[in-house]
gemmi code that builds the backbone of each chain (N, CA, C; Angstrom):
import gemmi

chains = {
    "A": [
        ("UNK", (62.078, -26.740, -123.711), (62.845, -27.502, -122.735), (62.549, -28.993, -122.927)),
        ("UNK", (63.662, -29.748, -123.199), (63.394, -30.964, -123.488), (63.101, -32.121, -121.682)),
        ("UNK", (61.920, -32.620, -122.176), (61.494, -33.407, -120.748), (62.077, -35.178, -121.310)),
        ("UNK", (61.944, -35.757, -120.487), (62.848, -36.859, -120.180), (61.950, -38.004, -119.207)),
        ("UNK", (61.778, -39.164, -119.722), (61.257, -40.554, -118.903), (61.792, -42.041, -118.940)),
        ("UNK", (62.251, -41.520, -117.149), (63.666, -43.015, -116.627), (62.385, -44.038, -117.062)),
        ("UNK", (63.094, -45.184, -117.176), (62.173, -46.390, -117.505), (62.842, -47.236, -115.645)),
        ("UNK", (62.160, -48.075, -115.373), (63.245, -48.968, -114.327), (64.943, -48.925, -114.500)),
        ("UNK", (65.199, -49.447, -115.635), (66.682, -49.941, -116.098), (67.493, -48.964, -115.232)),
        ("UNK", (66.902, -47.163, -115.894), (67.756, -46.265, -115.394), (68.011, -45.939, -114.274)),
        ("UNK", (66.826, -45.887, -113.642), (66.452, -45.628, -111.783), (67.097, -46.863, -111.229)),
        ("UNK", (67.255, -47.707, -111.373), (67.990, -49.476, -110.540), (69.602, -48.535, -111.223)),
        ("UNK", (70.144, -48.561, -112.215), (71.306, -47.796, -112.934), (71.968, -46.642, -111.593)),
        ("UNK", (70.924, -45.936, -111.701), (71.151, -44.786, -110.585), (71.498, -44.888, -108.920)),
        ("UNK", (70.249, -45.423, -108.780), (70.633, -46.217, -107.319), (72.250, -47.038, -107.036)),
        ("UNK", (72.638, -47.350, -107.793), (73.815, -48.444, -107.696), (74.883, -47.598, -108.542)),
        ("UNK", (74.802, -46.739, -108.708), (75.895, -46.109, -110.072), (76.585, -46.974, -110.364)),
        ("UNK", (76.126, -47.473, -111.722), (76.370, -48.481, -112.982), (76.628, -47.689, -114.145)),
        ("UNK", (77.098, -48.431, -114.676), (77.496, -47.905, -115.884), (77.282, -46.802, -116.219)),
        ("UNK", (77.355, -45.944, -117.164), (76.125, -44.798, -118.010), (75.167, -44.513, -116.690)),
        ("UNK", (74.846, -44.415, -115.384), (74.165, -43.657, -114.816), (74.427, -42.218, -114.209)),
        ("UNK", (75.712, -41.726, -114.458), (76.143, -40.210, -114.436), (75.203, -39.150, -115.712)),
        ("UNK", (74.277, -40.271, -116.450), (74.051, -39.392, -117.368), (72.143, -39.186, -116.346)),
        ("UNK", (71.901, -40.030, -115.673), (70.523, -40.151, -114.796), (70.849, -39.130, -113.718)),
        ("UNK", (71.690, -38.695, -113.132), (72.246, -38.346, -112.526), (72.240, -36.784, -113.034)),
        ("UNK", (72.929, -36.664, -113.959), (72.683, -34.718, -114.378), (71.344, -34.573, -114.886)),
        ("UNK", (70.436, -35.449, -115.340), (69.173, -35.510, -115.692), (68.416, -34.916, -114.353)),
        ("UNK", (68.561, -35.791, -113.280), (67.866, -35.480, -111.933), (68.530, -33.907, -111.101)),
        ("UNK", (69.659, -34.124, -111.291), (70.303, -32.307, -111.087), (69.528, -31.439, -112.011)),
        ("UNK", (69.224, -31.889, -112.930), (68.514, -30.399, -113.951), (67.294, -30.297, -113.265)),
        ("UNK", (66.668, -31.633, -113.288), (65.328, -31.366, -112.708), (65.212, -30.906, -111.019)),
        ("UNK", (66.349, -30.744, -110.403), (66.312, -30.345, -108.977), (65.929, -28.751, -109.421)),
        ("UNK", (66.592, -28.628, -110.071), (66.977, -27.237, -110.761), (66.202, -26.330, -111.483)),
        ("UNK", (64.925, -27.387, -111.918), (63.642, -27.078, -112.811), (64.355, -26.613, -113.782)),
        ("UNK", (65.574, -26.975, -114.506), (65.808, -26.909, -115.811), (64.973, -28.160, -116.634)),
        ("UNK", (64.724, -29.163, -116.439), (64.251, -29.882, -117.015), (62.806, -30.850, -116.176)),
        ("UNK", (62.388, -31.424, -116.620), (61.047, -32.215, -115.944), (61.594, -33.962, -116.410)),
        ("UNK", (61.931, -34.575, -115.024), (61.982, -36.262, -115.642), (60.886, -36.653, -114.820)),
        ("UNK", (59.788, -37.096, -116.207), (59.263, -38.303, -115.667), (59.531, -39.620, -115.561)),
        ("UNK", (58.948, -40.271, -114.446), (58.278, -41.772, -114.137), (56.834, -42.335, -114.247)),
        ("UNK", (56.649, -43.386, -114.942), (55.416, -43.720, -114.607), (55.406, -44.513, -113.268)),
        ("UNK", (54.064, -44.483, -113.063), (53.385, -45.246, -111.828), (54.178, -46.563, -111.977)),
        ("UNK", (53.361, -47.368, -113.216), (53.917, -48.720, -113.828), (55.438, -48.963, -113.327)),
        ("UNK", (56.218, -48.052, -113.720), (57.684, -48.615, -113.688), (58.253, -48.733, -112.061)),
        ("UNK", (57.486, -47.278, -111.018), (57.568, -47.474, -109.840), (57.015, -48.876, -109.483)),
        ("UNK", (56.043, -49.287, -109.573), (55.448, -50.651, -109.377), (56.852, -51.702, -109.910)),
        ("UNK", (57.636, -51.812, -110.603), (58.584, -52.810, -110.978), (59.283, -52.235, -110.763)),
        ("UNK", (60.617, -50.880, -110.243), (61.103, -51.065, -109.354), (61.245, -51.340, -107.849)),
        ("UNK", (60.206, -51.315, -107.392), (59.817, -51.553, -106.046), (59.635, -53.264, -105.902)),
        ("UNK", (58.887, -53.816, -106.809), (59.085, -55.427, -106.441), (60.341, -55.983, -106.108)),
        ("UNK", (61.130, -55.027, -107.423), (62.785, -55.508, -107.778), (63.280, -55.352, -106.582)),
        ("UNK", (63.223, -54.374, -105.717), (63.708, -53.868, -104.672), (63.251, -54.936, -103.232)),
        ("UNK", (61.950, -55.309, -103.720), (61.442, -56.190, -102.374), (62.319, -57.755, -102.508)),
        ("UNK", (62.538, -57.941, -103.701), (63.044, -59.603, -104.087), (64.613, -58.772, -103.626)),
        ("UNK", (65.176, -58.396, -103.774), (66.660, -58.099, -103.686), (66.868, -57.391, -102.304)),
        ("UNK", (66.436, -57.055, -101.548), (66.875, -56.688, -100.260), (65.891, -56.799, -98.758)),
        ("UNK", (64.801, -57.450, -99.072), (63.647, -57.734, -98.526), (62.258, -56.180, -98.750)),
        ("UNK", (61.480, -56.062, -98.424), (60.174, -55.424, -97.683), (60.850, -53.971, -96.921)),
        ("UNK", (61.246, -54.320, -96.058), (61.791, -53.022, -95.054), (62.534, -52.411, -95.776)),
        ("UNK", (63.658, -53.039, -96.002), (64.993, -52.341, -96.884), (64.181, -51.363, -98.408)),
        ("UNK", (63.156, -52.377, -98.646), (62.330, -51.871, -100.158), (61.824, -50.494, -99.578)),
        ("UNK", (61.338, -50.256, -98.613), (60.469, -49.510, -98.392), (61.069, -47.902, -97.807)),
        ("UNK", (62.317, -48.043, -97.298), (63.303, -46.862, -97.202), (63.665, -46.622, -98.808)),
        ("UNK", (64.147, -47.607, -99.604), (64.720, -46.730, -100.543), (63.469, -46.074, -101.846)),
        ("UNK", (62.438, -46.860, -100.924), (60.923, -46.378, -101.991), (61.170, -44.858, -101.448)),
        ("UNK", (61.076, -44.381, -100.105), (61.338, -42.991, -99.567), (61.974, -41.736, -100.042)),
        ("UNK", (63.185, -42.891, -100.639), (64.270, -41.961, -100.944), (63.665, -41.722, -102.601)),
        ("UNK", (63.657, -42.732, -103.131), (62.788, -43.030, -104.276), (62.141, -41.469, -104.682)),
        ("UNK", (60.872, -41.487, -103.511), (60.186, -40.926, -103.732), (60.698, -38.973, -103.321)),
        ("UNK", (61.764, -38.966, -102.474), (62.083, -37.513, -102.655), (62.813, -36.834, -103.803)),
        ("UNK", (63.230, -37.753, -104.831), (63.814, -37.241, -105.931), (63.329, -36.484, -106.573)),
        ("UNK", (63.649, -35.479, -107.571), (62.772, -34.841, -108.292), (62.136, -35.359, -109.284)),
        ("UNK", (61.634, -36.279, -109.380), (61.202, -36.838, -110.308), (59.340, -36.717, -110.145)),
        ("UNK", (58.875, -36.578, -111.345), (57.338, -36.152, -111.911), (56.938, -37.788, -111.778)),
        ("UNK", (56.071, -38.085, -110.868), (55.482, -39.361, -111.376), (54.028, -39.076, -111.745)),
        ("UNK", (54.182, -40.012, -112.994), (53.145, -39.787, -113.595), (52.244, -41.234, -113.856)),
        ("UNK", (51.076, -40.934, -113.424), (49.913, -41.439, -112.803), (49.496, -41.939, -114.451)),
        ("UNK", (48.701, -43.575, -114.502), (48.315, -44.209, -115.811), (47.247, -43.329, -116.214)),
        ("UNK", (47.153, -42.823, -117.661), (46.185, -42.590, -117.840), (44.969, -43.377, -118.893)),
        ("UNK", (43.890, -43.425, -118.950), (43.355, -44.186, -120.146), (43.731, -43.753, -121.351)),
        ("UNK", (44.463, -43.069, -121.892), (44.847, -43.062, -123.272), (46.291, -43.749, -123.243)),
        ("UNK", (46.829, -43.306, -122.233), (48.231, -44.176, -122.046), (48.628, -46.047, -121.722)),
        ("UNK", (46.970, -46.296, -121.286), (46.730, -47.474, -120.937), (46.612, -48.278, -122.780)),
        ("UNK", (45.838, -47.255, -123.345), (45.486, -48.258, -124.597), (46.521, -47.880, -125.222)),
        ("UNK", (47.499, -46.776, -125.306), (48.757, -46.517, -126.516), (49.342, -47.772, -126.458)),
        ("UNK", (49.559, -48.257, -124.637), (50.403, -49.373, -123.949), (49.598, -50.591, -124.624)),
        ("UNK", (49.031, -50.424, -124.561), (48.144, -52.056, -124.953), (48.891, -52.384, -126.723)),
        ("UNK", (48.546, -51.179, -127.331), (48.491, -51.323, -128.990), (50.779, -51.629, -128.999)),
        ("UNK", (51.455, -51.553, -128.118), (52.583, -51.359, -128.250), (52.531, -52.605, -127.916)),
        ("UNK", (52.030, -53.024, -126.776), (52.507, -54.736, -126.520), (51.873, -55.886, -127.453)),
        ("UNK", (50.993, -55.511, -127.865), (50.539, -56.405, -128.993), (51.400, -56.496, -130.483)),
        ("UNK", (52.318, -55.909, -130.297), (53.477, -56.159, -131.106), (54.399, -57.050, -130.737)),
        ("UNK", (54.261, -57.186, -129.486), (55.092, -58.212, -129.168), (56.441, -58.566, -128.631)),
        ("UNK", (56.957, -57.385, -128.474), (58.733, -57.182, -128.508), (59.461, -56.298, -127.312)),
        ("UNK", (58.172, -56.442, -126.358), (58.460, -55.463, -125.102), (57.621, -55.737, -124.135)),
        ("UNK", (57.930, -55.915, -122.955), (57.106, -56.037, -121.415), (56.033, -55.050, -121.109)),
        ("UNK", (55.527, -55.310, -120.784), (54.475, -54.590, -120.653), (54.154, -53.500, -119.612)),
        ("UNK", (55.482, -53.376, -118.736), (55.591, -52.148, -118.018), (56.397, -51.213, -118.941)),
        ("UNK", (57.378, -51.806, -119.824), (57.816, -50.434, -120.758), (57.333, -50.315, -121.928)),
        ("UNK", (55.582, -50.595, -122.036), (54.853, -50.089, -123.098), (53.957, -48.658, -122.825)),
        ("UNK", (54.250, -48.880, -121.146), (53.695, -47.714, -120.684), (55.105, -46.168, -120.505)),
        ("UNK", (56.197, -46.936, -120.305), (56.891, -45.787, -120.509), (56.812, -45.092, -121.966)),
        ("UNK", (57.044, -46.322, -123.100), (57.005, -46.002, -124.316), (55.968, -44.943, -124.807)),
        ("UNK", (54.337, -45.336, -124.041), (53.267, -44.236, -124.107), (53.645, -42.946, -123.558)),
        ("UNK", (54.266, -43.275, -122.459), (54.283, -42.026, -121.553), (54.830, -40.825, -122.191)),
        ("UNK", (56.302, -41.175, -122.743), (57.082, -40.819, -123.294), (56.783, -39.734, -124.807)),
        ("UNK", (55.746, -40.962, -125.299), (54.904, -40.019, -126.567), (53.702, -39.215, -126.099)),
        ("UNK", (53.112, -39.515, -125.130), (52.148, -38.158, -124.700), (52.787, -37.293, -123.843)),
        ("UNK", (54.241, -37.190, -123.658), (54.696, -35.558, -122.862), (55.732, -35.522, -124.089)),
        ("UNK", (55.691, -35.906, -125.056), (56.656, -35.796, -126.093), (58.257, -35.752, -125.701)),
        ("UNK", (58.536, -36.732, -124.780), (59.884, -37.167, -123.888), (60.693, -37.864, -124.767)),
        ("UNK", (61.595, -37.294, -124.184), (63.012, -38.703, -124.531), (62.790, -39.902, -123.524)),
        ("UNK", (62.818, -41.061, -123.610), (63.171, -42.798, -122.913), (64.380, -42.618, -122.574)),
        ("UNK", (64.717, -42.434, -121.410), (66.244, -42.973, -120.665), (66.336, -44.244, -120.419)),
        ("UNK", (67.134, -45.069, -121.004), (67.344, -46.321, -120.751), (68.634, -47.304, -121.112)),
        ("UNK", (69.018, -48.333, -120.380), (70.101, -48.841, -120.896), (69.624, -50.366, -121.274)),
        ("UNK", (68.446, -50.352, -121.398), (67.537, -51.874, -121.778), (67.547, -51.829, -123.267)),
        ("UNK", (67.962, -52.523, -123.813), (68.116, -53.002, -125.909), (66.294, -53.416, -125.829)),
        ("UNK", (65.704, -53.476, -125.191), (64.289, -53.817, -125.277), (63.438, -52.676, -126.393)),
        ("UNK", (63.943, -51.283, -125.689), (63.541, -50.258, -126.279), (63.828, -49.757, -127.861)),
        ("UNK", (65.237, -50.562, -128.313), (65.685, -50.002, -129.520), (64.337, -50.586, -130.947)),
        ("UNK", (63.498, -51.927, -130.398), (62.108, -51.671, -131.563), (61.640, -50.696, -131.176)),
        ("UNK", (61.666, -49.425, -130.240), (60.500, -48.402, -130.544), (61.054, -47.035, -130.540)),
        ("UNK", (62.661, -47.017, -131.203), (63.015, -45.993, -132.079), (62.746, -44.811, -132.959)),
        ("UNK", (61.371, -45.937, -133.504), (60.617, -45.175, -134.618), (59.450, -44.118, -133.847)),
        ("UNK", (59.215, -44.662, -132.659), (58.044, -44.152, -131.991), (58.390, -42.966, -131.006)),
        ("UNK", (59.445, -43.420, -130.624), (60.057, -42.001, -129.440), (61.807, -42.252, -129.500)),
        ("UNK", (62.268, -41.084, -128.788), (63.774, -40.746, -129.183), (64.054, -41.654, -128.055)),
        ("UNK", (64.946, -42.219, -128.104), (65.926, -42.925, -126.401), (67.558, -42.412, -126.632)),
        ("UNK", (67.684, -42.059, -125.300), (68.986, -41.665, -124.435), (69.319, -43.074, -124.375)),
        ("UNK", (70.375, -43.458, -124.874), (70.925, -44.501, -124.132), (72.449, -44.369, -122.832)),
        ("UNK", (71.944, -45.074, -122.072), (72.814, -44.911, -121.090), (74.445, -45.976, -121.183)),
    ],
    "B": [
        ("UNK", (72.264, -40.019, -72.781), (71.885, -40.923, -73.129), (70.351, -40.939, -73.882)),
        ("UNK", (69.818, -41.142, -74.741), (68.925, -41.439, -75.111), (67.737, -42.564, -74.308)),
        ("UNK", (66.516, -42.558, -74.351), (65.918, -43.552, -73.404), (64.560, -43.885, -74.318)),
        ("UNK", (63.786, -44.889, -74.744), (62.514, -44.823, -75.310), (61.760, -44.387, -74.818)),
        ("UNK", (60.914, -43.150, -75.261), (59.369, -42.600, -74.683), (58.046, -42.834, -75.036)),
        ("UNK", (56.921, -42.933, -73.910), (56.193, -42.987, -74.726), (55.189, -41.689, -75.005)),
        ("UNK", (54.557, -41.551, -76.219), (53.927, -40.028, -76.655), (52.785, -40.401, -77.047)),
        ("UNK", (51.600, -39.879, -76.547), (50.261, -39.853, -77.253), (50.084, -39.250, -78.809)),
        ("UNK", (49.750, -39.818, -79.345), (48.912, -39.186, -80.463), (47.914, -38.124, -80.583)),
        ("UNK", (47.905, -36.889, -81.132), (46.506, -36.000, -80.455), (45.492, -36.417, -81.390)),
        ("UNK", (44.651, -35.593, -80.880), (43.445, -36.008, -82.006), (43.566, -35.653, -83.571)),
        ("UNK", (44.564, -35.014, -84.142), (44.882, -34.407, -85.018), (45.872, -35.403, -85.870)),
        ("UNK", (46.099, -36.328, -84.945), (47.442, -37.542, -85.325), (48.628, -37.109, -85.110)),
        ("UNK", (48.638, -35.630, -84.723), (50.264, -35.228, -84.617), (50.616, -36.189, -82.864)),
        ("UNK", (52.381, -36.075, -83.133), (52.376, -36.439, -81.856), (54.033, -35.805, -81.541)),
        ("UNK", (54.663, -35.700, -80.785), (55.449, -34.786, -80.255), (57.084, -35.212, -80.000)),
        ("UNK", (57.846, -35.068, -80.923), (59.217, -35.978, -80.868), (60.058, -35.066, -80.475)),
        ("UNK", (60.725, -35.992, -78.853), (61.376, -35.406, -77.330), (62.180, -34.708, -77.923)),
        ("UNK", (62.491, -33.669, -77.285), (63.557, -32.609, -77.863), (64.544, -33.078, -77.654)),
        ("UNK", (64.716, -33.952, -76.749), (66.606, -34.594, -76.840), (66.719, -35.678, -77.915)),
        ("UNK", (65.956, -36.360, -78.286), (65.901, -36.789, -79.849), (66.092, -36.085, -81.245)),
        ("UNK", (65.232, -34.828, -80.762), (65.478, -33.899, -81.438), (66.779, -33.354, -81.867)),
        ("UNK", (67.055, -33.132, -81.031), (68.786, -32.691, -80.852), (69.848, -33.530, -81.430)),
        ("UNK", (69.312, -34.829, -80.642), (70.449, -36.078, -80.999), (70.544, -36.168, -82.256)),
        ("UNK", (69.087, -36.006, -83.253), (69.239, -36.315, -84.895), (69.104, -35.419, -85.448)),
        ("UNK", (69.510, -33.918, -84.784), (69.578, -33.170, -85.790), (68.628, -32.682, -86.518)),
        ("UNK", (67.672, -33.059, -85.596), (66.283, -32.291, -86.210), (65.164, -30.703, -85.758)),
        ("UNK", (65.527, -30.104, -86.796), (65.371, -28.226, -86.468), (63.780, -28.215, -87.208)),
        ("UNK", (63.060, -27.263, -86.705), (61.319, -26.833, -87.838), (62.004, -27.094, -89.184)),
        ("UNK", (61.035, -27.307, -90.021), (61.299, -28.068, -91.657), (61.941, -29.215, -91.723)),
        ("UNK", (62.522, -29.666, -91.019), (63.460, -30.774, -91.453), (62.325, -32.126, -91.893)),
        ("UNK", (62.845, -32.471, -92.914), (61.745, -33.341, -93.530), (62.413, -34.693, -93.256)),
        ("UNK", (61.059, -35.709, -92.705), (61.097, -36.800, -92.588), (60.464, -37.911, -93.364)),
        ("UNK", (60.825, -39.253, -93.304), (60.678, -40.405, -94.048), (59.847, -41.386, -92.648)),
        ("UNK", (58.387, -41.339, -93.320), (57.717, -42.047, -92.334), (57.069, -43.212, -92.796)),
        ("UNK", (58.184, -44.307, -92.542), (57.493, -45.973, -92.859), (56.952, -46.729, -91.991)),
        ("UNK", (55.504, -47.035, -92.413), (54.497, -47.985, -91.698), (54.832, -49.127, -91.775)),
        ("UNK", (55.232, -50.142, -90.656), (55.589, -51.605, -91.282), (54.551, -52.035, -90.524)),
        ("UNK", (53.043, -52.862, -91.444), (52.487, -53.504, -90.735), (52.483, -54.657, -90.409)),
        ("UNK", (53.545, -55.581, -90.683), (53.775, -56.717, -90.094), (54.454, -56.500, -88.523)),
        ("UNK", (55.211, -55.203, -88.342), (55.878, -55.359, -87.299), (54.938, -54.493, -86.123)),
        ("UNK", (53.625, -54.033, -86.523), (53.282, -52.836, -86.249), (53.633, -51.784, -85.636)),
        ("UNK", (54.800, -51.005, -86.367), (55.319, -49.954, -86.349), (55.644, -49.166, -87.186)),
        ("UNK", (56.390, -47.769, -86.720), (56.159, -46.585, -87.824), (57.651, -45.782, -87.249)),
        ("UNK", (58.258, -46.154, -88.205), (59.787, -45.658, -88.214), (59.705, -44.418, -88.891)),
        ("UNK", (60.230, -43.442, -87.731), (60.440, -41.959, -88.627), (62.066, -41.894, -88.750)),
        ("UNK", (62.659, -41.348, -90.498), (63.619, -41.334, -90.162), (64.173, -39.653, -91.057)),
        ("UNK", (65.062, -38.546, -90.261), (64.905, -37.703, -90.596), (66.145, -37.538, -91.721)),
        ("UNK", (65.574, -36.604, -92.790), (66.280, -36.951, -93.542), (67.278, -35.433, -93.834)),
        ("UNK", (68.479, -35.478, -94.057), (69.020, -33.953, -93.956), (68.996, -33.050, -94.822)),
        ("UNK", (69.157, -32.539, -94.704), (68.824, -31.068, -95.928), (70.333, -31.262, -96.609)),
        ("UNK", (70.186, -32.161, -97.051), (70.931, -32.246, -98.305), (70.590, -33.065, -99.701)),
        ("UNK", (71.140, -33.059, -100.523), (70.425, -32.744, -102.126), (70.083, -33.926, -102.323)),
        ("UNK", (68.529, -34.537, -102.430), (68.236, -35.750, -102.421), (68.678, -36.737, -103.505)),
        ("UNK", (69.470, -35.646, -104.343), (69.723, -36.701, -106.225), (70.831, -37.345, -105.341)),
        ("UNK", (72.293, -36.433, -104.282), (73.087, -37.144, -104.245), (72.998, -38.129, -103.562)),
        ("UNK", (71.680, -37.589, -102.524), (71.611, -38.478, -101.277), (71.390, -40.123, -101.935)),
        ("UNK", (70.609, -40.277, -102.971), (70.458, -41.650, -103.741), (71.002, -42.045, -105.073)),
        ("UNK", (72.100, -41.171, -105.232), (73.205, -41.741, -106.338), (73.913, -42.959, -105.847)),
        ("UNK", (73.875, -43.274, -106.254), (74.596, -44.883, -105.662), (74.349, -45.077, -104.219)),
        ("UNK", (73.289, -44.720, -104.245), (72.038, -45.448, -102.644), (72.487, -46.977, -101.964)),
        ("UNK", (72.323, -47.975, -103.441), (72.329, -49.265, -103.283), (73.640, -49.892, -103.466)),
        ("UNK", (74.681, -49.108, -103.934), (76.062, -49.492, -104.572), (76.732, -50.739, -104.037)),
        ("UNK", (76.993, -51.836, -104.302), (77.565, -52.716, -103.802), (76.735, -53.130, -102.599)),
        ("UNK", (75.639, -53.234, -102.617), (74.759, -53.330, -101.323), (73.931, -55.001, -101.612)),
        ("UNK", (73.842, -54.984, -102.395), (72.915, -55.850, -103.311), (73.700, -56.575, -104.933)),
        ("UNK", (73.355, -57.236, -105.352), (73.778, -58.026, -106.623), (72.883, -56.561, -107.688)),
        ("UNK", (73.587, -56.778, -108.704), (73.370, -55.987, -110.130), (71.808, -55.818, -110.130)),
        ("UNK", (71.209, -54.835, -109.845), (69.599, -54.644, -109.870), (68.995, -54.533, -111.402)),
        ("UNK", (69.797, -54.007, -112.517), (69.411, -54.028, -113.645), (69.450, -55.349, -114.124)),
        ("UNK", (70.505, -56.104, -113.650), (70.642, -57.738, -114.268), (69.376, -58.179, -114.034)),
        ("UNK", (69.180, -57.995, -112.632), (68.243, -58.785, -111.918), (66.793, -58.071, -112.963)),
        ("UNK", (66.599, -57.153, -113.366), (65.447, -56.824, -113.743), (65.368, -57.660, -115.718)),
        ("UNK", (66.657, -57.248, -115.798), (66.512, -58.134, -117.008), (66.432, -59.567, -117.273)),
        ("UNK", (66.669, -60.190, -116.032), (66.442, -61.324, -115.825), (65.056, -62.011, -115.918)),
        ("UNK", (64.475, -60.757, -115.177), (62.502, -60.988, -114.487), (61.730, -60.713, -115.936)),
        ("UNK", (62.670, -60.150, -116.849), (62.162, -59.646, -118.231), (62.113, -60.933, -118.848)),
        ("UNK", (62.781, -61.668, -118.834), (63.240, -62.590, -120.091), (62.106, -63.866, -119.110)),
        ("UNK", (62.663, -63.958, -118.102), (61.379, -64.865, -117.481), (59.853, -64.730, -117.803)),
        ("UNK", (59.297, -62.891, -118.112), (58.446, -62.866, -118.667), (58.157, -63.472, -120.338)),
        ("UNK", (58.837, -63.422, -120.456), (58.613, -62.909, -122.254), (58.514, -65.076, -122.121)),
        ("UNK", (59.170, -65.423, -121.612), (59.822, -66.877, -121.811), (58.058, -67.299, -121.345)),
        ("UNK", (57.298, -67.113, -120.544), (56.297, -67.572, -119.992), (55.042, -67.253, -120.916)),
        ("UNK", (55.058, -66.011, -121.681), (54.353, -65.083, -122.599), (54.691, -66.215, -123.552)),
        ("UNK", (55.717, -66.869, -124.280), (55.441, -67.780, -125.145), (55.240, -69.030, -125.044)),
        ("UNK", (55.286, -69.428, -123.844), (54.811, -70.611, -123.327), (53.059, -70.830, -123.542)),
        ("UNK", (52.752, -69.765, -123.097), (51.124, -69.802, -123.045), (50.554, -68.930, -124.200)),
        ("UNK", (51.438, -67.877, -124.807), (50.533, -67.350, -126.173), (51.058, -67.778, -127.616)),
        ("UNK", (52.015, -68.490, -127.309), (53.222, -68.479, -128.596), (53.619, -66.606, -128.867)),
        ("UNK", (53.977, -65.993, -127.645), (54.088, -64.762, -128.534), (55.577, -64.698, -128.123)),
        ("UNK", (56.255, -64.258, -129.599), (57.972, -64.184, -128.617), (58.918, -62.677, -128.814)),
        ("UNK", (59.013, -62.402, -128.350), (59.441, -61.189, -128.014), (60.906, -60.658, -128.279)),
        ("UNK", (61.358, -59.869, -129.262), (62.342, -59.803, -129.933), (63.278, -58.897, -129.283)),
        ("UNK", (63.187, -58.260, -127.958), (64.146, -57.705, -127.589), (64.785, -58.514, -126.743)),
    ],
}
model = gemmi.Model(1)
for chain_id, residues in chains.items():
    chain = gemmi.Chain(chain_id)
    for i, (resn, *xyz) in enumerate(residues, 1):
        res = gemmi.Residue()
        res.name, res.seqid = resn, gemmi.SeqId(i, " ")
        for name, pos in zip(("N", "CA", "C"), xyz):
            atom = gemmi.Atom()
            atom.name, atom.element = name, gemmi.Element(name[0])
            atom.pos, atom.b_iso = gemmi.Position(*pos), 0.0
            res.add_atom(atom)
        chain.add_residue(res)
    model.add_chain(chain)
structure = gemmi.Structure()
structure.add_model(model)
structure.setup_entities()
């Protein structure tokens, strides 16, 4: 069963149905469904939630953190091997440093990257991406 | 009519939400709630949420609610990377 990890791009995508987010969307139906497992990291919750505090205030952030958080979605907690995969990815240079941890994440549950961010296409070589 | 009450807390922290509230929102045993602490306002908003499918309940949650949230994140991206070479010379190719 192939498992799957939204980066921000996709989850902000979803929330707002944008573009390509019907495809986040049957992703999270499978996983209602336990056909499939999508993870999140911690990291990326941490940067959608700021995003959420600058764009609609604190309160407003904090209901849709709720809703956020009843989705089926696996969040998955930093680990120290995922901390240094993340480290050795950003020292390349070509990616933020919250999606060096998806990028890890992604290669230690052996996931596909859901994303509609061109940030991800240098790490092609490293894990598969869904583009949205 | 609805009226504000007030309810003790037990020692357990549970505390007891009026059955005509109950009623009014539609709230039966299981019904799962969304309980936000705001400590600036010091309060604790329960809000119940319905037994319906939480993917749809936040498919387009924010839709037209707010300006482009992905823009906005790619925006906070490029502000990073722009500051990252300010202070490391490191520049970032996506």
């Amino acid at each position: 069963m192939a498992s799957y990890v939204l980066d921000s791009f996709a989850l902000l995508a979803f929330l707002q149905k944008e573009q390509g987010s019907h495809r986040v969307n049957e992703l999270l139906e499978k996983a209602r469904k336990k056909q499939t497992v999508v993870f999140f990291s911690e990291v990326s919750l941490g940067e959608v939630y700021y995003i959420l505090i600058r764009a609609v205030g604190l309160d407003d952030a904090k209901v849709t953190l709720a809703h956020i958080l009843a989705l089926p979605l696996t969040i998955a907690s930093v680990t120290r091997g995922d901390t240094l995969t993340a480290a050795e990815y950003k020292a390349r240079g070509a990616i933020s440093y919250a999606d060096c941890f998806v990028v890890a994440l992604a290669g230690t549950m052996h996931a596909v990257v859901v994303t509609g961010d061109r940030e991800f296409a240098a790490f092609e070589k490293d894990v598969e991406v869904l583009w949205l | 009519m609805l009226y504000p009450r007030v309810q003790i807390v037990s020692v357990k922290g549970q505390v007891v939400l009026p059955a005509d509230a109950r009623a009014a929102l539609g709230m039966t045993p299981g019904t799962a709630i969304m309980v936000i602490p705001n400590l600036v306002r010091k309060q604790v908003v329960i809000v119940p949420l319905a037994e319906e499918n939480p993917v749809e309940r936040g498919y387009g949650l924010l839709a037209g609610k707010t300006p482009s949230l992905t823009k906005q994140l790619l925006q906070e991206k490029i502000r990073e990377a722009a500051l990252e070479k300010k202070k490391y010379g490191v520049l970032r190719s996506g």
